[in-house]
C-alpha positions in Angstrom: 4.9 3.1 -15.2 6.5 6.5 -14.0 7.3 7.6 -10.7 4.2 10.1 -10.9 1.7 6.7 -11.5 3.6 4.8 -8.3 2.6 7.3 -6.8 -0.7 7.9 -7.2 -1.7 4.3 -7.4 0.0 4.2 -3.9 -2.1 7.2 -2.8 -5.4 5.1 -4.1 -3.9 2.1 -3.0 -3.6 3.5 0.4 -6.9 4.6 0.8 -8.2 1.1 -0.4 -6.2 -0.2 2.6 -7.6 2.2 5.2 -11.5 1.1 3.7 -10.8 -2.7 4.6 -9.0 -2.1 8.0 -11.0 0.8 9.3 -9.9 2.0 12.7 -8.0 4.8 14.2 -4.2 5.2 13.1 -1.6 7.1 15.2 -0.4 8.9 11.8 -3.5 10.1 10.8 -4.2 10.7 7.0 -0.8 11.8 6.0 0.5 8.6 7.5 -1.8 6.7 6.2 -1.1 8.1 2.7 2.5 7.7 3.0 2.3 4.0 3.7 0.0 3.8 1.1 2.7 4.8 -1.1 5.6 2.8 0.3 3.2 -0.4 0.8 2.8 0.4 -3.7 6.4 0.2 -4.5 7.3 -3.0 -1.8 4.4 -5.0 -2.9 5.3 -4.2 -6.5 9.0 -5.2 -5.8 7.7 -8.1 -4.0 5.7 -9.2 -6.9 8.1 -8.5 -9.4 11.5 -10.5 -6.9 9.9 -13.1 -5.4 6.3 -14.1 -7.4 7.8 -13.5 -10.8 5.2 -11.1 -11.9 6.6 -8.9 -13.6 5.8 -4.7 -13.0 3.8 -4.0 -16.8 3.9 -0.3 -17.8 -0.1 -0.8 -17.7 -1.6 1.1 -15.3 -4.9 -1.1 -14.9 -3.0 -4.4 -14.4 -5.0 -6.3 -11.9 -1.7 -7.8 -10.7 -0.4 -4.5 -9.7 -3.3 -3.2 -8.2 -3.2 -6.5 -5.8 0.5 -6.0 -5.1 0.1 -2.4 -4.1 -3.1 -3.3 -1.5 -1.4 -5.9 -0.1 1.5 -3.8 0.7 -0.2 -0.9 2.1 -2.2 -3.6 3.7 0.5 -5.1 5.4 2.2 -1.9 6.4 -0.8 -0.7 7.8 -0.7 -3.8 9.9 2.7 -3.3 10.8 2.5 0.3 11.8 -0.3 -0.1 13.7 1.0 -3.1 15.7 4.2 -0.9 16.0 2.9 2.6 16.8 -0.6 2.3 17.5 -2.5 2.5 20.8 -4.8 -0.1 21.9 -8.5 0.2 20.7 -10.6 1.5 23.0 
């Protein structure tokens, strides 16, 4: 995959991520997009270092697709653990 398809599938993988942990973020939805994108290219060099999983030029690999939500998932996390205001 190029560059351009990280980072769209980021973009769609961070949205994904904001759907299943709904909630306020400090960052907002340029925040939320750009750790959408950075949570795409660790989980995909978490999958492809450590689970030997290797990144496919497909863009429909269900593989990647999991890699890239459970980064932005875990960013989110993260960020909002880090930055975020308790709920009200």
């Amino acid at each position: 995959m190029t560059i351009i398809s990280w980072i769209i599938l980021g973009l769609l993988a961070g949205a994904i991520a904001k759907f299943l942990l709904p909630g306020r973020d400090p960052g907002g939805l340029i925040g939320t997009t750009l750790i959408g994108v950075a949570g795409a290219f660790i989980g995909g060099w978490i999958s492809a270092r450590w689970l030997d999983h290797s990144i496919t030029k497909d863009f429909y690999d269900g593989a990647t697709w999991a890699a890239a939500i459970g980064g932005s998932l875990v960013l989110l996390v993260a960020y909002r653990l880090l930055f975020g205001h308790s709920r009200d």
